[in-house]
C-alpha positions in Angstrom: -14.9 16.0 42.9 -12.4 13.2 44.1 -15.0 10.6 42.6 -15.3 12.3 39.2 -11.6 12.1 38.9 -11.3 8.1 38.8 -14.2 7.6 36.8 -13.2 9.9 34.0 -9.9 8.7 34.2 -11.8 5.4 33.5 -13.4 6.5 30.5 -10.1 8.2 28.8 -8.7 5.1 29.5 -11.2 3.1 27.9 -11.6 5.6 25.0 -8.1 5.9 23.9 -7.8 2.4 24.2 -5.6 1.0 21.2 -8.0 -0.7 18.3 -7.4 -3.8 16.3 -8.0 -3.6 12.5 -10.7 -5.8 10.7 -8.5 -9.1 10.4 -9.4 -9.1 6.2 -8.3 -4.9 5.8 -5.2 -5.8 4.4 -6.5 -8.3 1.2 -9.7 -5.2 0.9 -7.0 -2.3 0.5 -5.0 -5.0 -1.9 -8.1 -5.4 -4.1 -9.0 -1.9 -4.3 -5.8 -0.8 -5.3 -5.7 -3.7 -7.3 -8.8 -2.8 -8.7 -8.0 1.2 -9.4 -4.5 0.2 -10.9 -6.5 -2.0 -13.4 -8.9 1.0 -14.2 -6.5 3.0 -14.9 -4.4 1.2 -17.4 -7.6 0.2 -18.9 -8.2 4.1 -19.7 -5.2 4.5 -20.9 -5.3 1.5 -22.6 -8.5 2.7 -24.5 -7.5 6.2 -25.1 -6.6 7.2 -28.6 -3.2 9.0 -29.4 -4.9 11.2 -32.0 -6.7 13.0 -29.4 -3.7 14.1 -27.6 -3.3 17.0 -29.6 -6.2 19.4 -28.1 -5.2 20.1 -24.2 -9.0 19.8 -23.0 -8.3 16.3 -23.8 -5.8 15.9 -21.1 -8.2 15.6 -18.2 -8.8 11.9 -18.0 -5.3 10.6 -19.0 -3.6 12.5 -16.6 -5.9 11.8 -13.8 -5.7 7.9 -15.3 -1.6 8.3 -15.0 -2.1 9.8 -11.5 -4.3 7.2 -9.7 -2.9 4.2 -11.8 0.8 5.5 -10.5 -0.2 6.0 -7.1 -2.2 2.7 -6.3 0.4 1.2 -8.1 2.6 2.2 -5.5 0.7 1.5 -2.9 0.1 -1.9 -4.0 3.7 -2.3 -4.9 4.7 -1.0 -1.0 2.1 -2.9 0.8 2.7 -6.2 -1.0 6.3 -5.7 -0.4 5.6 -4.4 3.3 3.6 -7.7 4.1 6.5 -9.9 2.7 8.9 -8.1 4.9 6.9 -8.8 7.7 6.5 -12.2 7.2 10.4 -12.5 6.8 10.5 -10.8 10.0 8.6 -13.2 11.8 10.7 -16.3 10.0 13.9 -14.7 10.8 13.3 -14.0 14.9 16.9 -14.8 16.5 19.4 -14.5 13.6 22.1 -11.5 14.5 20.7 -8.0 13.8 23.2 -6.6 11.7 22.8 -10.0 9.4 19.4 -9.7 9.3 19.2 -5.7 8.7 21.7 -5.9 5.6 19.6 -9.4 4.1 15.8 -7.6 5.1 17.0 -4.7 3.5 18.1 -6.7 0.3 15.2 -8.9 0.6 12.6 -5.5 0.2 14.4 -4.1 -2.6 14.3 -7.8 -4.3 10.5 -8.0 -3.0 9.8 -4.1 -4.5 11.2 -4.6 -8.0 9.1 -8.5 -8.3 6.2 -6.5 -7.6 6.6 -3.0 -9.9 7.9 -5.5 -12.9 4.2 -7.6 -11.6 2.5 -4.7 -12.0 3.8 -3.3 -15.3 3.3 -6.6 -17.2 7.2 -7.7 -17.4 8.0 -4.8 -19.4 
């Protein structure tokens, strides 16, 4: 029993070890949302106005509005998430409070470049 203990101590040790992503996850989640944002506005793009008026029409743009918004987001966030990161790494040693109060200006600069990217400078 005493040597069945150690060895699968061992193996939760080695199973619950922490895992690195793929080094390119980041730019393959960016292109797919990329990708679905474009979709989306594309649907709507294409949609006609007149056939808003009958409800059983309302299936495709609002699942077009609903996937378009939310990779939109997600782009917007994750875009704005690697920027802060890489600020992060630039700004190692400044004083914290200095740095919370200008990374925390910084995002909210970093998240409106990327909605106004996203909806065309509108």
């Amino acid at each position: 029993m005493s040597e069945a203990l150690p060895n699968l101590e061992g193996l939760l040790r080695e199973a619950l070890a922490p895992v690195e992503p793929p080094a390119d996850l980041a730019e393959r989640l960016e292109a797919t949302l990329t990708t679905i944002t474009e979709l989306a506005a594309d649907e709507l793009e294409a949609w006609e106005l007149s056939a808003m008026g009958d409800p059983r029409n309302w299936a495709r743009p609002v699942a077009a509005v609903v996937a378009g918004g939310a990779a939109g987001t997600a782009l917007v966030l994750l875009r704005a998430r690697r920027r802060a990161q890489a600020s992060a790494a630039r700004s190692r040693g400044t004083r914290w409070t200095a740095f919370g109060r200008t990374a925390a200006e910084r995002a909210i600069r970093d998240l409106r470049r990327e909605t106004r990217r996203l909806l065309g400078n509108r």
